[in-house]
Residue frames as qw, qx, qy, qz and C-alpha x, y, z in Angstrom:
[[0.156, 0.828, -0.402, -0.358, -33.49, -39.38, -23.24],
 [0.960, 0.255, 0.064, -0.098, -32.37, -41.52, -25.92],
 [0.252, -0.739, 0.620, 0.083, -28.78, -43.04, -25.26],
 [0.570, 0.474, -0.633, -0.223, -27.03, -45.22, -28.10],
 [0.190, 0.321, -0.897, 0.237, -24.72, -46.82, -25.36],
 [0.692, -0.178, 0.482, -0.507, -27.56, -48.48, -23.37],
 [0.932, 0.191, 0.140, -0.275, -28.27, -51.22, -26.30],
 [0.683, 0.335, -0.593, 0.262, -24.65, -51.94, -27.03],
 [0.078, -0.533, 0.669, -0.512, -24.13, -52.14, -22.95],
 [0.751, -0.045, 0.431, -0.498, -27.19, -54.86, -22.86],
 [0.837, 0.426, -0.344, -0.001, -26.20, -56.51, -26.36],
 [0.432, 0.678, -0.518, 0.291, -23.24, -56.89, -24.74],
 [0.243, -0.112, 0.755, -0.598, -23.92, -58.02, -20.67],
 [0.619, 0.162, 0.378, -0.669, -27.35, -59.32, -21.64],
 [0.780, 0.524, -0.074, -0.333, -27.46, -61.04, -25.09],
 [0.546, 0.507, -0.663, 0.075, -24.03, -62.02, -25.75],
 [0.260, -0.241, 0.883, -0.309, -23.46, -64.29, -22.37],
 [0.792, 0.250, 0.468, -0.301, -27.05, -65.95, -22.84],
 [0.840, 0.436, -0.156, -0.284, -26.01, -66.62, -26.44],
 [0.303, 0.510, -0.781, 0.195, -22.61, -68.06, -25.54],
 [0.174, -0.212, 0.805, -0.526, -23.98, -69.83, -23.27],
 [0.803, 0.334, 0.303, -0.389, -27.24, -71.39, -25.08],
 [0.591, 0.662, -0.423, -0.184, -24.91, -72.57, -27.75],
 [0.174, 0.514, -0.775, 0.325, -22.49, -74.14, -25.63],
 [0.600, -0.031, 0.648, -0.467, -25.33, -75.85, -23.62],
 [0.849, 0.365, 0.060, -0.377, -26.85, -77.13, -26.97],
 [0.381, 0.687, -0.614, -0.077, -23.92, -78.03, -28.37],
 [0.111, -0.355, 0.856, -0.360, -22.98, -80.42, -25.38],
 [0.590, 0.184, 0.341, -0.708, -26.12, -81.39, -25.46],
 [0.801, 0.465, -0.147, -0.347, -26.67, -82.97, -28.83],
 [0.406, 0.572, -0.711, 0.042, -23.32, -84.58, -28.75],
 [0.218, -0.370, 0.793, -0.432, -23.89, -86.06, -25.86],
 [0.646, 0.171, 0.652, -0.359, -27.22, -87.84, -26.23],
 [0.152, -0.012, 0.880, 0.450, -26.63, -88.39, -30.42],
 [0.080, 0.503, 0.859, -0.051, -30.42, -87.77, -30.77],
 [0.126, -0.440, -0.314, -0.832, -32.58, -84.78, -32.20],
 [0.557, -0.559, -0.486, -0.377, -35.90, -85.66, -30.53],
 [0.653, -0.569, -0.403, 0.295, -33.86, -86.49, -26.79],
 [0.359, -0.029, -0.100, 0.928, -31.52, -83.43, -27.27],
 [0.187, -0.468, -0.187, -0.843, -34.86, -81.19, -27.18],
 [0.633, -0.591, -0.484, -0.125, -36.48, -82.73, -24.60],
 [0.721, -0.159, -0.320, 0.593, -33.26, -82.37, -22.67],
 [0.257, 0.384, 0.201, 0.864, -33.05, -78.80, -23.18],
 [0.218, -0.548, -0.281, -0.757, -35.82, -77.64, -22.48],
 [0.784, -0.517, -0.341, 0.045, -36.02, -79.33, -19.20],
 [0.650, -0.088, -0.173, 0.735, -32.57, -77.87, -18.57],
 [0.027, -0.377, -0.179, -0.908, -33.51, -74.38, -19.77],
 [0.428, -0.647, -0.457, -0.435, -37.13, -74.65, -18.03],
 [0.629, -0.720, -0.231, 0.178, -35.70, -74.82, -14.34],
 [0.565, 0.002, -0.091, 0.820, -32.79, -72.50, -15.02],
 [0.045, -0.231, -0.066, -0.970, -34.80, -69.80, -15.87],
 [0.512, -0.545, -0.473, -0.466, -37.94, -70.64, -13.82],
 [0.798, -0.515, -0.276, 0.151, -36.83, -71.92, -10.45],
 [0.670, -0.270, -0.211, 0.658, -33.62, -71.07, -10.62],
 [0.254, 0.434, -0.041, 0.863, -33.96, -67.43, -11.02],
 [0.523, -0.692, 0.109, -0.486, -35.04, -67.30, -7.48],
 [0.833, -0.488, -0.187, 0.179, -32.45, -69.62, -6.22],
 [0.572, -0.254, 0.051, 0.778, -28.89, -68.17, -4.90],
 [0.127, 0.784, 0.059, -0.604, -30.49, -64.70, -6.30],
 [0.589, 0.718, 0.170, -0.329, -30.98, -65.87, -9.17],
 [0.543, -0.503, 0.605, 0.292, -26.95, -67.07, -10.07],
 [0.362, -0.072, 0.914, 0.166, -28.13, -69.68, -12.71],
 [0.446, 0.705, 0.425, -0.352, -30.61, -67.82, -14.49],
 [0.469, 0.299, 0.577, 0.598, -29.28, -67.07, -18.34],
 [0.183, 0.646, 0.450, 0.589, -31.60, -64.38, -18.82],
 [0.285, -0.127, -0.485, 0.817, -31.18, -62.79, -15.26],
 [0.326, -0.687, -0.416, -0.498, -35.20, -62.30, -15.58],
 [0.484, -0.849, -0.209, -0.040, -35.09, -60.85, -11.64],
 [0.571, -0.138, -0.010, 0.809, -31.18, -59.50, -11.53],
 [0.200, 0.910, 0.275, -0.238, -32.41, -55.61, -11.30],
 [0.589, 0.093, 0.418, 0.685, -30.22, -54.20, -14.87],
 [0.257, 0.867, 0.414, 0.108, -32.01, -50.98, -14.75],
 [0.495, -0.046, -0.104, 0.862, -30.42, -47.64, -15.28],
 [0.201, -0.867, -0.389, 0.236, -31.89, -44.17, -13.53],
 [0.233, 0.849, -0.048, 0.471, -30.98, -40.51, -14.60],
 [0.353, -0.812, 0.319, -0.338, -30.52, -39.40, -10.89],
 [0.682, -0.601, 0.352, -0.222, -28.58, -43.32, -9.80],
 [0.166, 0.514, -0.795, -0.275, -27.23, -44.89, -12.82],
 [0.764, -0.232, -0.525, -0.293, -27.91, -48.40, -12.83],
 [0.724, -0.562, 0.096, -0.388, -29.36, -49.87, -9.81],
 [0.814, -0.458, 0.302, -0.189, -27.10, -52.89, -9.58],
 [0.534, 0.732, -0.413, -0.089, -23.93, -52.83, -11.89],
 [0.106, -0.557, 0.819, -0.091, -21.65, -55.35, -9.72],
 [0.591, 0.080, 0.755, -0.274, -23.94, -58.07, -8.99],
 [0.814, 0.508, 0.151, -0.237, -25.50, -58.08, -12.34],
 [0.241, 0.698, -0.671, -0.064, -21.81, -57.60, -13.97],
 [0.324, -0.260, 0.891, -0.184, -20.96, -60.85, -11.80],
 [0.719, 0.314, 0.457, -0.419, -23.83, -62.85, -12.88],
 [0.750, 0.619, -0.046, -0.230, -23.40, -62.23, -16.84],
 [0.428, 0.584, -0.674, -0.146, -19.96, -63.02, -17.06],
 [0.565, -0.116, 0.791, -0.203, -20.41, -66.17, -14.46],
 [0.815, 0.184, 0.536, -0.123, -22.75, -67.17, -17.51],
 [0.194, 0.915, -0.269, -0.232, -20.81, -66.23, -19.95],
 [0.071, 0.432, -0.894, 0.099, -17.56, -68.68, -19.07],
 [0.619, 0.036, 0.669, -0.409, -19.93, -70.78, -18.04],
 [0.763, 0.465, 0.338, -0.294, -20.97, -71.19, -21.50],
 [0.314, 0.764, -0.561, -0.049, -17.41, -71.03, -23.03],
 [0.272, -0.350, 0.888, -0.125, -16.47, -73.99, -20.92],
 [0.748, 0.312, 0.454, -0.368, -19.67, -76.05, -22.04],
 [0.707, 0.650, -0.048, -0.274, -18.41, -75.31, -25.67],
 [0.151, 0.730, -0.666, -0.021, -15.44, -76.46, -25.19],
 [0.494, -0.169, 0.820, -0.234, -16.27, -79.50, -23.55],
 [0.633, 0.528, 0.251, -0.507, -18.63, -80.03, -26.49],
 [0.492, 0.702, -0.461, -0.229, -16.03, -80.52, -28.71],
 [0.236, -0.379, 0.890, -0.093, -14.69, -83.96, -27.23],
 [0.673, 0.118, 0.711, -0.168, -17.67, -86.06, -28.21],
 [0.476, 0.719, -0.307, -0.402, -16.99, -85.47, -31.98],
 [0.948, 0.014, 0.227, 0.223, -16.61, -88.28, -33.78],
 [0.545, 0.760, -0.340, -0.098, -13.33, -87.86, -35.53],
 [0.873, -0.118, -0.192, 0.433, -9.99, -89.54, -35.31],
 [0.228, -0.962, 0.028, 0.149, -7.69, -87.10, -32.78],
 [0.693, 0.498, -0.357, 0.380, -3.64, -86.58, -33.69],
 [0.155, 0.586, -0.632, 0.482, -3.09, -86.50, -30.45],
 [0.468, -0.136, -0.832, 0.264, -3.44, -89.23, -27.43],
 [0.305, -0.330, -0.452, 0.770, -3.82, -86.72, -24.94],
 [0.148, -0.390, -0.202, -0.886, -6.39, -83.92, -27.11],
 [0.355, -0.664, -0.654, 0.068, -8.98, -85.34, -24.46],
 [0.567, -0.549, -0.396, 0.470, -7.44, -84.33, -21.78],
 [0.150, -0.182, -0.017, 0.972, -6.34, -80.87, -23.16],
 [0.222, -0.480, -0.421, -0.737, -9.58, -80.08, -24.25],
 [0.672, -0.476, -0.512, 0.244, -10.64, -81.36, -20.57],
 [0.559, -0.309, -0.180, 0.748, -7.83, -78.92, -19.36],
 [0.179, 0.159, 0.151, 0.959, -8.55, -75.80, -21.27],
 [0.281, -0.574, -0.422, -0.643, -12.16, -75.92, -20.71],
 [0.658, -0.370, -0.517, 0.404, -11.52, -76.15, -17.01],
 [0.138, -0.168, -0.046, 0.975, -10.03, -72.08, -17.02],
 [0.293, -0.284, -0.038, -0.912, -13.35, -70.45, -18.16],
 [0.552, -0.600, -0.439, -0.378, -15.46, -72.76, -16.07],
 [0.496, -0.288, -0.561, 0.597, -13.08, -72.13, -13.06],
 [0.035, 0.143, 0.144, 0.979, -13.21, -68.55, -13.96],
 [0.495, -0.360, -0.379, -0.694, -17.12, -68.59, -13.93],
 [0.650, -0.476, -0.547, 0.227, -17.17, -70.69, -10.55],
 [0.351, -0.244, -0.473, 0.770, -15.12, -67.89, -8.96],
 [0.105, -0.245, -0.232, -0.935, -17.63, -65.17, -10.55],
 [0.555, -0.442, -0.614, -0.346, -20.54, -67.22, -9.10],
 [0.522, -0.455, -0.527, 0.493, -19.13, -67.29, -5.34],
 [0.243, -0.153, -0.195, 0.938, -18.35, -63.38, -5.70],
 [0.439, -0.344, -0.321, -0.766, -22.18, -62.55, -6.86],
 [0.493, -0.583, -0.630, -0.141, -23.25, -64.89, -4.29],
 [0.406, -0.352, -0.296, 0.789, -20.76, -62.65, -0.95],
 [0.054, 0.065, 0.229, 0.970, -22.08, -59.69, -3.18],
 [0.341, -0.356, -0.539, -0.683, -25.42, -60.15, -3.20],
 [0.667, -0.677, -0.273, -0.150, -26.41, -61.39, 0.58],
 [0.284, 0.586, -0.190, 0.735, -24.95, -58.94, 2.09],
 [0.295, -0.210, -0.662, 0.656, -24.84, -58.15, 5.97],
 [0.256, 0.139, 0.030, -0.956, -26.82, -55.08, 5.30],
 [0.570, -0.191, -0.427, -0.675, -29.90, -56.50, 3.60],
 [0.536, -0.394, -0.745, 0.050, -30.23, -58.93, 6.53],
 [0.048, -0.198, -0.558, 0.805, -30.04, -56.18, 9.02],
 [0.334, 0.057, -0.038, -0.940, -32.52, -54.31, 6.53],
 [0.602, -0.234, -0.672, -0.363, -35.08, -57.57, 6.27],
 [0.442, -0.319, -0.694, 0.470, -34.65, -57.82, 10.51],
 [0.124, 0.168, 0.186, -0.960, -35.75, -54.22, 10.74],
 [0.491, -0.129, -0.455, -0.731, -38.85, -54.83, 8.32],
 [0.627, -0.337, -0.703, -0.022, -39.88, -57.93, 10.19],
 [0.384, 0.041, -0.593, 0.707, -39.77, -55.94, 13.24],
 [0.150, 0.179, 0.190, -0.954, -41.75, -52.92, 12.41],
 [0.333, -0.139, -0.800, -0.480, -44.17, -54.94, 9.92],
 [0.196, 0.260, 0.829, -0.454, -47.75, -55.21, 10.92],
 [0.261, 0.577, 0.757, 0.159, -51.20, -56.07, 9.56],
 [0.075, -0.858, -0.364, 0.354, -52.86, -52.74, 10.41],
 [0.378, -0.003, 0.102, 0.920, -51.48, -49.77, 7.89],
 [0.019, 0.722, 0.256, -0.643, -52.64, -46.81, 7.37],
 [0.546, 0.642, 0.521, 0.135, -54.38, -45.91, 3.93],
 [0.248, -0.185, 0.411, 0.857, -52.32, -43.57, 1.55],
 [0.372, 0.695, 0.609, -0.092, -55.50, -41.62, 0.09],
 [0.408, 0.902, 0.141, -0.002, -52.72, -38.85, -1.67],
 [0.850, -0.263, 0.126, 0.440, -49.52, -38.91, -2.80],
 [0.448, 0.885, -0.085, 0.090, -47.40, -36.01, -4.29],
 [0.803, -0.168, 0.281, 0.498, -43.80, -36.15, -5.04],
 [0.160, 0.982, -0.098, 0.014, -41.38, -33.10, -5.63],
 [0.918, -0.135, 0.185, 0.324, -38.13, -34.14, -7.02],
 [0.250, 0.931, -0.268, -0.002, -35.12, -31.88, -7.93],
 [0.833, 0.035, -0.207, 0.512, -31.49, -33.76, -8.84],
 [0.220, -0.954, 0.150, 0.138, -28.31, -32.16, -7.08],
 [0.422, 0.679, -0.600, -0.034, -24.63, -31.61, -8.46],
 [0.200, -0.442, 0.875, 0.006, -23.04, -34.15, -6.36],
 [0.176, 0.179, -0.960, -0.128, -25.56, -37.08, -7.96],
 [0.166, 0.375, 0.825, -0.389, -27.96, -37.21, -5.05],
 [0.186, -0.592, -0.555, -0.554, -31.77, -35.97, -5.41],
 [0.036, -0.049, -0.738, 0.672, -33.26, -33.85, -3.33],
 [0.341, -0.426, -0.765, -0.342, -37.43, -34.49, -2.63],
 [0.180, -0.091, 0.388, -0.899, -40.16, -33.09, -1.08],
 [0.229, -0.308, -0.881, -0.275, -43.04, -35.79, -0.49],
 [0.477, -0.110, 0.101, -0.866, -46.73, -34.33, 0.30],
 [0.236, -0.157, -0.957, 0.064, -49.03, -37.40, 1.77],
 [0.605, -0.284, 0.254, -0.699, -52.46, -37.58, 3.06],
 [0.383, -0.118, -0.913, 0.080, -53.05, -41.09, 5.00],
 [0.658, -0.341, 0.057, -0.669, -56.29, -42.13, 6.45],
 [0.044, 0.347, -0.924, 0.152, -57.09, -44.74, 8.87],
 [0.674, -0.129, -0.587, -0.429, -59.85, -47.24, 7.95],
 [0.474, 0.024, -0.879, 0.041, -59.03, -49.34, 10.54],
 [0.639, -0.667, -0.361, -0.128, -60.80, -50.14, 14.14],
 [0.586, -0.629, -0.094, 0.501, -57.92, -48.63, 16.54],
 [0.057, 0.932, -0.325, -0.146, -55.49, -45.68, 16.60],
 [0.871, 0.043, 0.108, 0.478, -52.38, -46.95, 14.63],
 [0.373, -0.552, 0.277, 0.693, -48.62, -45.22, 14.71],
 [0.576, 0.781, -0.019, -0.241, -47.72, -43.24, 11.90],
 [0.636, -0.364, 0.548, 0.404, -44.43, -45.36, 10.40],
 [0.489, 0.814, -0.172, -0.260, -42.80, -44.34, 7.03],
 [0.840, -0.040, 0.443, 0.311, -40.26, -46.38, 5.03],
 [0.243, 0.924, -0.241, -0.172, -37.70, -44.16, 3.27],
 [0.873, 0.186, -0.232, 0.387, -34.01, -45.63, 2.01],
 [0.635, -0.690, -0.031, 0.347, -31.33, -45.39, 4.35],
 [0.487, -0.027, 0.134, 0.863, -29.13, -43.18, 2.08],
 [0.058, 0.708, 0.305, 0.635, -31.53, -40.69, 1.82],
 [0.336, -0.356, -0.688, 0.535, -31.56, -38.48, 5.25],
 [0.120, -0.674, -0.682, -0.256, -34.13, -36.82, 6.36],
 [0.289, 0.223, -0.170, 0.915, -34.28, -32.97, 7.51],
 [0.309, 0.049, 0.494, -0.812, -37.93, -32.48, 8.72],
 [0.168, -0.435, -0.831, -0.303, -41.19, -34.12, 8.91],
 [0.229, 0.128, 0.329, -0.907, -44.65, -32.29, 9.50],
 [0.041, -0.361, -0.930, -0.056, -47.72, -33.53, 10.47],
 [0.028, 0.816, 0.537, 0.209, -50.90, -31.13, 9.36],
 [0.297, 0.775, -0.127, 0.543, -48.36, -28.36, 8.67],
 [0.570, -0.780, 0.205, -0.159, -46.78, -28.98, 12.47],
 [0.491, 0.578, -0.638, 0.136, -43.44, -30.04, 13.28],
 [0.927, -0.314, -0.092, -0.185, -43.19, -33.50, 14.71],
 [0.287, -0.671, 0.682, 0.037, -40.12, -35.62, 16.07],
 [0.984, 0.062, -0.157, -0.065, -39.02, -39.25, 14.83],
 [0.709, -0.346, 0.612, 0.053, -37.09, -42.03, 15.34],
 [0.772, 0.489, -0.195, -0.358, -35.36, -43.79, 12.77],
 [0.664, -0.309, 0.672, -0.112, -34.04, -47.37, 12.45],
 [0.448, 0.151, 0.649, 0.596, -32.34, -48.16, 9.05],
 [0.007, 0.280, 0.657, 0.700, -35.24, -47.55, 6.62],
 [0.311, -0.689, -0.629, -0.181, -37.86, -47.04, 9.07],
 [0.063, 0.327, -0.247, 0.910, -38.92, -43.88, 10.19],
 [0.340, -0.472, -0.811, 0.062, -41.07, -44.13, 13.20],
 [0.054, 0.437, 0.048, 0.897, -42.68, -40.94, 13.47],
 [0.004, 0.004, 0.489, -0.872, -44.22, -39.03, 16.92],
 [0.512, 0.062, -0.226, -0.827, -47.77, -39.33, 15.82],
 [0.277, 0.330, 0.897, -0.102, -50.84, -41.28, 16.13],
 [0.262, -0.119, -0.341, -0.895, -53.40, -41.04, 13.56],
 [0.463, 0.155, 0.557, -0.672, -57.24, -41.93, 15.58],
 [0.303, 0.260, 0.901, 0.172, -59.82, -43.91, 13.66],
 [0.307, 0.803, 0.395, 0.326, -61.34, -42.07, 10.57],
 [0.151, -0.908, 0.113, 0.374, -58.75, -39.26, 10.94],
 [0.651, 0.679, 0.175, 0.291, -57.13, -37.89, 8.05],
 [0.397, -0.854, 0.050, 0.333, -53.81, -36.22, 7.97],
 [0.538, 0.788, -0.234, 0.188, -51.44, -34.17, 5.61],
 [0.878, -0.255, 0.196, 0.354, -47.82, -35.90, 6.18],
 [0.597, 0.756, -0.232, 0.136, -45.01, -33.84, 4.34],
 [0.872, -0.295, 0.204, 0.333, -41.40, -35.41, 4.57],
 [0.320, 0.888, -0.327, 0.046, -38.46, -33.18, 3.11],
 [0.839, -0.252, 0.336, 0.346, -34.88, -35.84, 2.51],
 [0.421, 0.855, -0.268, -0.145, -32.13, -35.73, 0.05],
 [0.667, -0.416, 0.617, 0.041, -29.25, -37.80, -0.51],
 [0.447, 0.308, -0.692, -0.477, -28.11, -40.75, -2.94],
 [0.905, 0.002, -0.155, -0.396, -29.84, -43.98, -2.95],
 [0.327, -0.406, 0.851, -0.064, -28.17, -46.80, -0.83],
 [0.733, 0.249, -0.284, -0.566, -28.83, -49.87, -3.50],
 [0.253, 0.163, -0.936, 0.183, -27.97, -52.40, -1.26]]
């Protein structure tokens, strides 16, 4: 469905920090080194590992264009990751206000005051403090107790051997309070040489009301995200898997 506010909410988090903040880098930039030819070189070297490397270090903090900060938005969940990403843009944002300010000190001119250094020094100091404290609260925001419990659970249940997904239906129906509720139809085969377990991986805000294995009702177990269902499936054996949940999406 076509929604106005989406491209002023991205023009606006998305476009406007990176341009305040590529300006304010160039700016400094040129003044400092006095040079065309070294002020590109500089750049681009600055630019290349911000947005290459660094948008995979500190989650991605220092990235400008927040190429891996998920900024989608979902009928049934809204967007996926409005604080963190919020944090991020305005970190660069001030980040790139303070640059421009600083920018303005290597200007040749003659100053009328003794002291403009230092207040230019001083003023640009508030949006890059500002943007330091945005950076520390995206970084407490972002590695979160929860995702390490939910990366210790994966690494737990995680193993070579899966079990081949040879059909997949999906029966989705939103509900008033927000959530969704779903009915998933599976058939999984097992290629491999041994009998392997039958483990599903479901988010932990969705909970789960019955599984049934070839139209039987099974027990599980479940451990965050991982559902560790009653069932072996035998080499070359084929089985219909249906999983009825419902809930909202936990997007941590």
């Amino acid at each position: 469905m076509f929604n106005i506010g989406y491209y002023f909410f991205y023009w606006v988090t998305l476009n406007l920090p990176t341009l305040v903040f590529c300006l304010g880098l160039s700016t400094l930039v040129v003044r400092l080194t006095k040079n065309q030819g070294l002020s590109v070189i500089f750049l681009t070297a600055i630019l290349g590992v911000l947005t290459l490397p660094g948008s995979v270090w500190l989650n991605g903090v220092f990235d400008p264009l927040a190429a891996k900060i998920p900024n989608m938005f979902s009928d049934f969940t809204g967007h996926v990751n409005l604080g963190g990403y919020l944090l991020q843009r305005v970190f660069i944002l001030f980040w790139g206000v303070g640059l421009a300010v600083l920018a303005v000190i290597p200007y040749p001119r003659i100053h009328n005051n003794v002291r403009a250094v230092s207040r230019l020094v001083s003023v640009a100091l508030f949006p890059l403090l500002f943007a330091g404290g945005g950076a520390i609260a995206y970084g407490f925001q972002s590695v979160s107790g929860k995702r390490e419990v939910f990366r210790e659970v994966y690494a737990k249940y995680h193993q070579n051997k899966v079990l081949k997904i040879v059909g997949n239906q999906l029966h989705l129906k939103e509900m008033g309070n927000g959530g969704i509720s779903v009915t998933r139809r599976m058939t999984v085969e097992n290629r491999d040489s041994e009998e392997l377990p039958l483990i599903l991986y479901l988010n932990p805000g969705l909970a789960v009301s019955s599984i049934t294995v070839d139209r039987k009702g099974v027990s599980f177990r479940r451990d965050q995200q991982v559902l560790l269902v009653d069932e072996k499936v035998l080499l070359g054996e084929i089985k219909e898997v249906i999983v009825n949940y419902e809930g909202k999406i936990d997007n941590s």
